[in-house]
ZADO-1210 file (C-alpha; in nm, 4 decimals, padded with zeros to 6 digits):
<atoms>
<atom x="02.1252" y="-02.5698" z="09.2143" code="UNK" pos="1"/>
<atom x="02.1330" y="-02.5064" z="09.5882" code="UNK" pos="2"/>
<atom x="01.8532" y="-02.2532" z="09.7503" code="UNK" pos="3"/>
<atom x="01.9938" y="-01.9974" z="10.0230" code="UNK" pos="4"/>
<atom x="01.6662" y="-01.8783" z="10.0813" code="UNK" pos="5"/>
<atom x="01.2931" y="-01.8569" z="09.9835" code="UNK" pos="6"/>
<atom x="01.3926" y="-01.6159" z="09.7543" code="UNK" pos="7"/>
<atom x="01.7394" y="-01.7132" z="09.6788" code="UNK" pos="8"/>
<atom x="01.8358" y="-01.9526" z="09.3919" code="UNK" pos="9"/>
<atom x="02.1934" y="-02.0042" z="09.2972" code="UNK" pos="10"/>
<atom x="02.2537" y="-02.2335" z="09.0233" code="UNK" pos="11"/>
<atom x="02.6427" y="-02.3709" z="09.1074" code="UNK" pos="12"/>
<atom x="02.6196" y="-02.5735" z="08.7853" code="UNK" pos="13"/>
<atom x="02.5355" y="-02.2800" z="08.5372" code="UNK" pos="14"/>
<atom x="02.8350" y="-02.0746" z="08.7328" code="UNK" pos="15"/>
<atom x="03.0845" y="-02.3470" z="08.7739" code="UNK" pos="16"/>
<atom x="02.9854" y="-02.3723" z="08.3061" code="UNK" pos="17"/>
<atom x="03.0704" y="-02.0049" z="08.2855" code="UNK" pos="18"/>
<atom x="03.3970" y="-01.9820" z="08.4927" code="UNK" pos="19"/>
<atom x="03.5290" y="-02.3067" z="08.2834" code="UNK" pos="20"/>
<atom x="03.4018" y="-02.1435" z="07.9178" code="UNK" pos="21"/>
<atom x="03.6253" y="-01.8260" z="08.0358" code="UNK" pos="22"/>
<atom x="03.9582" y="-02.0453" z="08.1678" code="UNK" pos="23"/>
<atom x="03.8949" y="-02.3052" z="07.8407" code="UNK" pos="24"/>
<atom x="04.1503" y="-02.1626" z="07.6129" code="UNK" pos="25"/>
<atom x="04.4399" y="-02.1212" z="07.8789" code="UNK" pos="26"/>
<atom x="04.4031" y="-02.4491" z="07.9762" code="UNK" pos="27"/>
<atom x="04.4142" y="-02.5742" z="07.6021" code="UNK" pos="28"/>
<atom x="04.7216" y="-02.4068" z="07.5694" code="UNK" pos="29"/>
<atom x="04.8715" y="-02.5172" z="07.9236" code="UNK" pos="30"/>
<atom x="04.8236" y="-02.9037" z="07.8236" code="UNK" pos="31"/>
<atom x="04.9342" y="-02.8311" z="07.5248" code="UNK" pos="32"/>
<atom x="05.2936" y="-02.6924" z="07.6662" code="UNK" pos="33"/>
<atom x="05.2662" y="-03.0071" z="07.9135" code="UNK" pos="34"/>
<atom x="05.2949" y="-03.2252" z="07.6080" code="UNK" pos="35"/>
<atom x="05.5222" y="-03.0614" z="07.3077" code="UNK" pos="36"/>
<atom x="05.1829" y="-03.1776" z="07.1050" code="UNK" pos="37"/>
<atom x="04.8549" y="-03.3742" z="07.1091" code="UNK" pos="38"/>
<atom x="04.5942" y="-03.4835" z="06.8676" code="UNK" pos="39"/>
<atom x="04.1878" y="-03.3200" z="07.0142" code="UNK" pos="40"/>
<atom x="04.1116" y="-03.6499" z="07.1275" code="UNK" pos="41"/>
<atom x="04.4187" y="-03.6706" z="07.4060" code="UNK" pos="42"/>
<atom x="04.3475" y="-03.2274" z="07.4605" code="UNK" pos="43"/>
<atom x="03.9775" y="-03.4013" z="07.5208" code="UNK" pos="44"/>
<atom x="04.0631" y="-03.6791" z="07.7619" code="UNK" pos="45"/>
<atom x="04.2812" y="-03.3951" z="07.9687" code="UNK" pos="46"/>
<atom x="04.0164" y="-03.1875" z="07.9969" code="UNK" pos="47"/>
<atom x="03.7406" y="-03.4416" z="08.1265" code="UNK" pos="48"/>
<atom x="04.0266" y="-03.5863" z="08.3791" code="UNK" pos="49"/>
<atom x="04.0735" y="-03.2537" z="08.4815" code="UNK" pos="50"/>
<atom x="03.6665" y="-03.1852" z="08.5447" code="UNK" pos="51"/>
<atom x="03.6534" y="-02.9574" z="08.2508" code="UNK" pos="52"/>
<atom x="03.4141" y="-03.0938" z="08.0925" code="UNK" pos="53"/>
<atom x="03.4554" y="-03.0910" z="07.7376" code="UNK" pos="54"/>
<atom x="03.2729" y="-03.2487" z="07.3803" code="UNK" pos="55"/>
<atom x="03.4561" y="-03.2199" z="07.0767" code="UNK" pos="56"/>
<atom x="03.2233" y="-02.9709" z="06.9354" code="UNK" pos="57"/>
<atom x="03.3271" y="-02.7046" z="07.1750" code="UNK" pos="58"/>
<atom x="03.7019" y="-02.8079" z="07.1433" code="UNK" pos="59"/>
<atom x="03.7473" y="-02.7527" z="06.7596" code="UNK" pos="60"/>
<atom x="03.6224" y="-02.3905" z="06.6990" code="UNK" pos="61"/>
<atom x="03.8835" y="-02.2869" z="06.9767" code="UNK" pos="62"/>
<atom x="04.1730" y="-02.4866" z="06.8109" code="UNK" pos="63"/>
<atom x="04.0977" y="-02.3571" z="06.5244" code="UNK" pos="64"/>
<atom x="04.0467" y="-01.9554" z="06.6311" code="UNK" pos="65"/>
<atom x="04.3788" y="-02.0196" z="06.8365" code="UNK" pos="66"/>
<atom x="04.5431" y="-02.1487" z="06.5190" code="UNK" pos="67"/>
<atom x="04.4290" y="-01.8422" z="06.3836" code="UNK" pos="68"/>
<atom x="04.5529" y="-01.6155" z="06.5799" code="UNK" pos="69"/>
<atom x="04.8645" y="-01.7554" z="06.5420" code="UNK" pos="70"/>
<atom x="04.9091" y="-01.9795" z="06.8631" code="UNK" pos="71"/>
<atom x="04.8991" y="-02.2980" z="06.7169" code="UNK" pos="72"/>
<atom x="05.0173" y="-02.5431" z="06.4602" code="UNK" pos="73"/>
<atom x="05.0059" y="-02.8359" z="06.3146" code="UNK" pos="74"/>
<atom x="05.0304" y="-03.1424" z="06.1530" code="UNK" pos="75"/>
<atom x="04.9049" y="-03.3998" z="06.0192" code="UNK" pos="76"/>
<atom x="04.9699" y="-03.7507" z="06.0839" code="UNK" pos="77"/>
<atom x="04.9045" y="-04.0804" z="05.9013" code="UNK" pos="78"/>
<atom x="04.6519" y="-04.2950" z="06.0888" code="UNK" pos="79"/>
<atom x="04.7101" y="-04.7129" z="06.1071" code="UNK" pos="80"/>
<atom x="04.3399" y="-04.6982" z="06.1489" code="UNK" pos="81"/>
<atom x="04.1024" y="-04.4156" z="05.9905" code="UNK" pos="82"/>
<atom x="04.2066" y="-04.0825" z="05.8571" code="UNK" pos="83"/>
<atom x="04.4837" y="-03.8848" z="05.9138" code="UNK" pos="84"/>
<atom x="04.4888" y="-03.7179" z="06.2603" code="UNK" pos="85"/>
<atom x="04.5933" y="-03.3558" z="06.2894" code="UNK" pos="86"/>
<atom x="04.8293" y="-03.2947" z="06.5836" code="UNK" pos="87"/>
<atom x="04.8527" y="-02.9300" z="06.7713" code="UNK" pos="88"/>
<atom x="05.1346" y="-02.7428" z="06.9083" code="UNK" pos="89"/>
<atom x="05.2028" y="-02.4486" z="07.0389" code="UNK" pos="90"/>
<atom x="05.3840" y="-02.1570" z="06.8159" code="UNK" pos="91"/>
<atom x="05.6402" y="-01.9426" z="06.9888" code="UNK" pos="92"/>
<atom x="05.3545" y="-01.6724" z="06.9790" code="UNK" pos="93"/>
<atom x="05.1319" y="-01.9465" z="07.1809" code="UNK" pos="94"/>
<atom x="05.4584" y="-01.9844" z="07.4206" code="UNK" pos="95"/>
<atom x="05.4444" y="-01.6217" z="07.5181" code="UNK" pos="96"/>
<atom x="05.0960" y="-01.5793" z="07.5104" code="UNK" pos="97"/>
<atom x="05.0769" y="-01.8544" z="07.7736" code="UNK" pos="98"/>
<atom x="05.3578" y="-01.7696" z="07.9269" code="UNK" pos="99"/>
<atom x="05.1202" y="-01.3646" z="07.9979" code="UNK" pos="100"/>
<atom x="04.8395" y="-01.6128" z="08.0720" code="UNK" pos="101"/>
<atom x="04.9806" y="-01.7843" z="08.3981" code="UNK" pos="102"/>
<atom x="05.1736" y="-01.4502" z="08.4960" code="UNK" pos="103"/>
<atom x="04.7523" y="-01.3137" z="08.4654" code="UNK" pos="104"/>
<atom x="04.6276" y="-01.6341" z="08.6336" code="UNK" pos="105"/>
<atom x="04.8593" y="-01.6003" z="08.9142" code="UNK" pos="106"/>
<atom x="04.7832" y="-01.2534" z="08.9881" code="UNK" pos="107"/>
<atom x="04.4272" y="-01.2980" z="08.9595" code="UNK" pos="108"/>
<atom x="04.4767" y="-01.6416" z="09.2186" code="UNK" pos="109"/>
<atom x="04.6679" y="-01.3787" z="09.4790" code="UNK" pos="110"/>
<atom x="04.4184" y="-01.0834" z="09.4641" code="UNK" pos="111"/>
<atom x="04.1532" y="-01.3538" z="09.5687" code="UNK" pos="112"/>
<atom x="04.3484" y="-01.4803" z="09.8482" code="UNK" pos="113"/>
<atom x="04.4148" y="-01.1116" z="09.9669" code="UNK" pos="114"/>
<atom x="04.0319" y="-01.0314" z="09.9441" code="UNK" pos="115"/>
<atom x="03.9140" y="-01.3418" z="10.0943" code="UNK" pos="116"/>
<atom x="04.1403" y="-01.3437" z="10.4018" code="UNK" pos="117"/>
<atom x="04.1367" y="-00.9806" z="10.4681" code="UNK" pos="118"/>
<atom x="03.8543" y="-00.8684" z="10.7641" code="UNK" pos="119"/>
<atom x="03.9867" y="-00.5130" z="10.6701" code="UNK" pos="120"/>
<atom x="03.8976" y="-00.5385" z="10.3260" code="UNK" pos="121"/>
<atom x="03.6038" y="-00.6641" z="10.3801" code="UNK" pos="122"/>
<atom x="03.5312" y="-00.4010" z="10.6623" code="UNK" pos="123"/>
<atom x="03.5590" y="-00.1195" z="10.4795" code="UNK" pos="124"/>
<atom x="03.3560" y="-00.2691" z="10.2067" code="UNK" pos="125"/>
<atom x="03.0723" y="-00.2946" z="10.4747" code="UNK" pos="126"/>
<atom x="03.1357" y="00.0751" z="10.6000" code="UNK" pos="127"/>
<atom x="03.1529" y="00.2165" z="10.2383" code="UNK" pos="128"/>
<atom x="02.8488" y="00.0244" z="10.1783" code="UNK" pos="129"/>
<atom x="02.6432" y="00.1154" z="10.4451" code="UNK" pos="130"/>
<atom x="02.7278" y="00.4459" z="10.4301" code="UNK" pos="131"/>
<atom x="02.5786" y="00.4567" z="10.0409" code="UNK" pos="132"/>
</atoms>
């Protein structure tokens, strides 16, 4: 939480939460390319190396609404030790879909590089606000 002001409160932690919740998804299906397939734990273990901070109780419902929407498989896998382990993968339907996802991601990365390093933009922001 940092203060700006008396008045001002912005809570970096709550933001930083909601900007991973919205990215969590791609980046399930980015490791997942990285790695032909993975079992939840290793998709876990990515994510918290990667500061997306992740339990396994907010990992499963999206593998499992991913699988069924047809962007994942899997299979499972005899364990040496414990159950079976289900292993993901991505379907050629999650192959495109990520492939739309970093074309998205990259445009979205270069419109906020344009906006943050143009004085114009931000310029006529100013004017067009001050004028309201």
């Amino acid at each position: 939480m940092k203060v700006i002001d008396n008045n001002i409160v912005i809570n970096s932690d709550n933001i930083k939460s909601q900007m991973r919740k919205g990215i969590l998804e791609y980046c399930i299906l980015s490791i997942l390319a990285q790695n032909d397939e993975a079992y939840a734990s290793t998709i876990i273990s990515e994510l918290k190396d990667a500061e997306m901070i992740i339990v396994e109780g907010t990992l499963y419902p999206l593998l499992t609404r991913q699988k069924n929407q047809g962007l994942l498989k899997y299979r499972w896998e005899e364990s040496k030790q414990g159950p079976p382990r289900k292993y993901y993968s991505l379907t050629e339907k999650g192959k495109l879909t990520l492939e739309e996802l970093d074309n998205v991601w990259n445009g979205l990365v270069e419109t906020i590089k344009k906006i943050k390093t143009n004085e114009d933009y931000f310029n006529n922001v100013k004017i067009h606000c001050d004028s309201i």
